[in-house]
C-alpha positions as CSV (number, residue, x, y, z in Angstrom):
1,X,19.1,4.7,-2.6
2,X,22.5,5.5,-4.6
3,X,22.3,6.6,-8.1
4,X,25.5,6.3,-10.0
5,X,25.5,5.3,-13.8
6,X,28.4,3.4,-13.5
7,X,26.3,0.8,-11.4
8,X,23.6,0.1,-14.0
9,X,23.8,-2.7,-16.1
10,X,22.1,-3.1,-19.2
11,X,21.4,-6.4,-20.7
12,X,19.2,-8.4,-23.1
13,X,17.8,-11.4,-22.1
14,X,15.0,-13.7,-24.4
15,X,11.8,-14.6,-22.6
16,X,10.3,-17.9,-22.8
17,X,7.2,-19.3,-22.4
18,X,5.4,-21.5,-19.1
19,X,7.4,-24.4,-18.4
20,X,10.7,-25.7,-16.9
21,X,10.8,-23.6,-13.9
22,X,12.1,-24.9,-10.9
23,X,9.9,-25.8,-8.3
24,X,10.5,-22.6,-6.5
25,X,11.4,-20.2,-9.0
26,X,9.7,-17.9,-11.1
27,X,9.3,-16.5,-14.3
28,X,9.4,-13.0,-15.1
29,X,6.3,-12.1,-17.9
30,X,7.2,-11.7,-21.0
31,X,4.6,-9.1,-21.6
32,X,7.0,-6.5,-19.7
33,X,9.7,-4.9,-22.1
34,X,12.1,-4.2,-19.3
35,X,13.3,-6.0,-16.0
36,X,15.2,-4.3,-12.8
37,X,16.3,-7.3,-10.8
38,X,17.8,-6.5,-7.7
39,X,20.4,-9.2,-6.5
40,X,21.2,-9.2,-2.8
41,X,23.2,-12.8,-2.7
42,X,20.0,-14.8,-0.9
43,X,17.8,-17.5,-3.1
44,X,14.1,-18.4,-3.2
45,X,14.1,-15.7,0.0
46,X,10.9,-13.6,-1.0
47,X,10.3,-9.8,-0.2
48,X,14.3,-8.6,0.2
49,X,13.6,-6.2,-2.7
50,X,10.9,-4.7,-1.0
51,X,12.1,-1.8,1.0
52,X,14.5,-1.4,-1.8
53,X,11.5,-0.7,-4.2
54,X,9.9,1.5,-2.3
55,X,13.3,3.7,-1.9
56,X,13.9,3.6,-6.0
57,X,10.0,4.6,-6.6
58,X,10.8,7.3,-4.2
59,X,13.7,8.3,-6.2
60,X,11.8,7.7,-9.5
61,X,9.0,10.5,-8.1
62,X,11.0,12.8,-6.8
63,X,13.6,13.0,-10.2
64,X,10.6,13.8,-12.6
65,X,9.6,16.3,-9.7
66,X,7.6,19.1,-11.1
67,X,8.8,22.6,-9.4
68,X,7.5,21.6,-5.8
69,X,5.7,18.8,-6.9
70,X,6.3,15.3,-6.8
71,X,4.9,12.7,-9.8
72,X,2.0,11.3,-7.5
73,X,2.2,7.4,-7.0
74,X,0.3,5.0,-4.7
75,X,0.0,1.7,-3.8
76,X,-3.2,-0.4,-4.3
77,X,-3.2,-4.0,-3.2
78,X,-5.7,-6.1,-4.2
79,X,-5.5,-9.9,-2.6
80,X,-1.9,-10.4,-1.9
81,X,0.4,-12.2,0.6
82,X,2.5,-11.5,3.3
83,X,4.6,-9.7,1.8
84,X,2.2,-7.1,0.1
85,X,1.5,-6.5,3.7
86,X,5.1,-5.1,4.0
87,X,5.6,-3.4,0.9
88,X,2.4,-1.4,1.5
89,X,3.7,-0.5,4.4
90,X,7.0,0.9,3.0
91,X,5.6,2.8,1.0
92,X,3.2,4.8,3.2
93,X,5.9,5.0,5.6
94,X,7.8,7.1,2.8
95,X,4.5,9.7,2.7
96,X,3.0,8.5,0.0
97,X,-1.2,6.9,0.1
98,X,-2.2,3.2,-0.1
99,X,-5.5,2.0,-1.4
100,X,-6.6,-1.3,-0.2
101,X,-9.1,-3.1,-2.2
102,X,-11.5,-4.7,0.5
103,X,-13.6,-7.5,-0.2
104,X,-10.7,-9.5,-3.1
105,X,-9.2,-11.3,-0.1
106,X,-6.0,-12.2,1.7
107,X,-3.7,-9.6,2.9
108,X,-6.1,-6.7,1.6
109,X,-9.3,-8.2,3.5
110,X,-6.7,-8.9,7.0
111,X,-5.8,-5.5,6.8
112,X,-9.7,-4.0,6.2
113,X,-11.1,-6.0,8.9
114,X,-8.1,-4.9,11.4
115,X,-9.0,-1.1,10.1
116,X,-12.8,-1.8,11.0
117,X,-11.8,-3.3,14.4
118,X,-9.6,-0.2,15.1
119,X,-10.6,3.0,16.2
120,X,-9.4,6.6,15.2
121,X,-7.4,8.7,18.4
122,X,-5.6,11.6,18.7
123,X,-1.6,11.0,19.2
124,X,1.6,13.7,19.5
125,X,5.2,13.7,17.4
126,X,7.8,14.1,19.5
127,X,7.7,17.3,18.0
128,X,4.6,18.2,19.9
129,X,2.8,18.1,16.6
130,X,-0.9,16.8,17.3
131,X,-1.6,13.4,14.8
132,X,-5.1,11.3,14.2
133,X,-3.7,7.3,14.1
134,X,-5.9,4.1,14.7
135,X,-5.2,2.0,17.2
136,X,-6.5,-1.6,18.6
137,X,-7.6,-2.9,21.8
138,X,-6.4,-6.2,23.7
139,X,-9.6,-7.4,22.0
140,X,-9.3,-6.6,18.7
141,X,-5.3,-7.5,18.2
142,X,-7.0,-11.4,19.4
143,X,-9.7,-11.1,16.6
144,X,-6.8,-9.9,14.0
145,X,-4.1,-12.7,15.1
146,X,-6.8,-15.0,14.4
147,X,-7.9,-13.8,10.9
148,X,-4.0,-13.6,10.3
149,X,-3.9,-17.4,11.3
150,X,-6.9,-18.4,9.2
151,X,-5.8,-16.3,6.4
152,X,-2.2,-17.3,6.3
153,X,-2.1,-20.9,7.9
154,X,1.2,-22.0,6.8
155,X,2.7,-19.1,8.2
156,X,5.2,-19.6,11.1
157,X,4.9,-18.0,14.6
158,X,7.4,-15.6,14.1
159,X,5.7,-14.6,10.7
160,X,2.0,-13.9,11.9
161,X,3.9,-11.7,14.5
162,X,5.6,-10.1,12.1
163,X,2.3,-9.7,9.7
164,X,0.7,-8.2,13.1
165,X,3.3,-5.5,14.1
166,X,3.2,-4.6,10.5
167,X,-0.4,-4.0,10.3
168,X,-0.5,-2.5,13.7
169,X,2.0,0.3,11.8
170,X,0.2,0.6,8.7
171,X,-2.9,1.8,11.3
172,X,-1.0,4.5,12.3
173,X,-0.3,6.0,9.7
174,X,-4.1,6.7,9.0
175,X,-3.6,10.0,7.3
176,X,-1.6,7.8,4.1
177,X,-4.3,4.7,4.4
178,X,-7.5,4.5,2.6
179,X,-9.5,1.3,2.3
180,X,-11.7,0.7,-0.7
181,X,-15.1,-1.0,-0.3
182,X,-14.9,-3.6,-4.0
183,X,-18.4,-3.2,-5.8
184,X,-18.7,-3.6,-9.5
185,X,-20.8,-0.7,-10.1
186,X,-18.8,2.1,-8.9
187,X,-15.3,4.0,-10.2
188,X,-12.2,2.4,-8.8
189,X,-10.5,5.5,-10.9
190,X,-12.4,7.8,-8.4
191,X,-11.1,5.4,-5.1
192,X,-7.7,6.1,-6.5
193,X,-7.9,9.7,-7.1
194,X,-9.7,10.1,-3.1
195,X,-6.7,8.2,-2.1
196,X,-4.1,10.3,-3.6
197,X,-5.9,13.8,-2.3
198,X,-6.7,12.3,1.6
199,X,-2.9,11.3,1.3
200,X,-1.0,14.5,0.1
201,X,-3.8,17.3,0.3
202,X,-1.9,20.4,2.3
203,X,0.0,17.9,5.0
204,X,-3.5,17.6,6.7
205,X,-3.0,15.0,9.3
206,X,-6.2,13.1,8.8
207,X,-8.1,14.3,5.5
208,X,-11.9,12.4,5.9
209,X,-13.7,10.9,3.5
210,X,-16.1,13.6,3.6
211,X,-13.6,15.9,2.4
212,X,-12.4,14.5,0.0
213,X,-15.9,13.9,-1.3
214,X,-16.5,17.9,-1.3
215,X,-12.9,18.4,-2.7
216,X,-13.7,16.1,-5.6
217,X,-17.2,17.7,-5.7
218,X,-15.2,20.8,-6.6
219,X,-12.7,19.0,-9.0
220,X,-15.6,17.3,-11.3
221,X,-17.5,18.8,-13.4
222,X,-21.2,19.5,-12.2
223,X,-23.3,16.1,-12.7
224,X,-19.9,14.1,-13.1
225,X,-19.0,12.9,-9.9
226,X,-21.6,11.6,-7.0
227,X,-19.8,11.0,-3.6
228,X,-22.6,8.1,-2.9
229,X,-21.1,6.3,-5.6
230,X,-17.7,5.5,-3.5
231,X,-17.8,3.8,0.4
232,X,-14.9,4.3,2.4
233,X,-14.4,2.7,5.9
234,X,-13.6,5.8,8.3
């Protein structure tokens, strides 16, 4: 992503409320205080900003950088639609963690059930470096197409292939992909914070739920955190 102050535009725009919208626009929420819009010529073409946004986040982090230290950031998608399934996959592929919120539907529950189908094998870099991904068999790519197609049914051909591949990615990147078991009762604060430490902790290529549960053992405060109170898949 360029930076160059000569390329931002500031402008002031007045909000308005619900109604008038053409059939396939959208409003932006007046609740916000400031917009980015990022304009690359197309109309009503969804998800062009996405790898874009991941880039300028990645910027974002890295400028208010603390010594060695990057400002933390994650993605968490709850629900969604096919092209959450892409922008959480740009931004793992950038080294930072997702958290998927099983159990709220659509592109979250596609890509829980594709992690549960999957299974966790050692891989090499072309480095030589060893790597934990997951993977899935003839079998389980049927069972995921399928839950794609139910999912998604107005979804071209060429889309559902596309939503596949992309998932089949997001699985290898295990080390960066965390899936979140939705219950009520327990801390979604503490799924986030697992997240962020399996994702970045020392480089490790596959950082397990049970270690994070001893690391935040050690973080919390004795009688503050109790690792039954969070269920990860993996």
């Amino acid at each position: 992503v360029a930076w160059s102050p000569s390329l931002v535009l500031m402008r002031s725009y007045k909000t308005k409320e619900r109604g008038g919208v053409k059939k396939r626009g959208a409003h932006l929420d007046p609740n916000h205080t400031h917009f980015l819009l990022c304009d690359d010529g197309t109309q009503y073409d969804y998800g062009k900003e996405i790898e874009f946004r991941a880039k300028l986040e990645q910027l974002v982090s890295e400028r208010f950088a603390t010594g060695d230290d990057t400002l933390p950031q994650i993605c968490i998608l709850m629900e969604g639609g096919k092209n959450s399934i892409k922008t959480l996959y740009e931004t793992i592929i950038l080294g930072n963690p997702g958290l998927v919120i099983a159990g709220t539907g659509r592109a979250a529950d596609v890509i829980a059930e594709a992690y549960r189908l999957s299974t966790l094998e050692e891989a090499f870099t072309e480095a030589g470096e060893g790597i934990m991904i997951r993977s899935l068999s003839e079998s389980a790519v049927i069972e995921v197409e399928s839950y794609i197609s139910k999912t998604f049914p107005t979804l071209k051909s060429a889309e559902k292939d596309e939503a596949l591949d992309t998932i089949i990615k997001i699985l290898k990147l295990e080390k960066f992909l965390t899936i979140y078991e939705l219950n009520d009762s327990k801390d979604l604060d503490l799924a986030i914070l697992a997240a962020i430490i399996r994702g970045t902790k020392e480089g490790t290529s596959s950082f397990s739920f049970h270690e994070t549960c001893d690391y935040l053992g050690q973080t919390f405060p004795s009688g503050k955190y109790d690792p039954s109170e969070l269920r990860f898949y993996g």
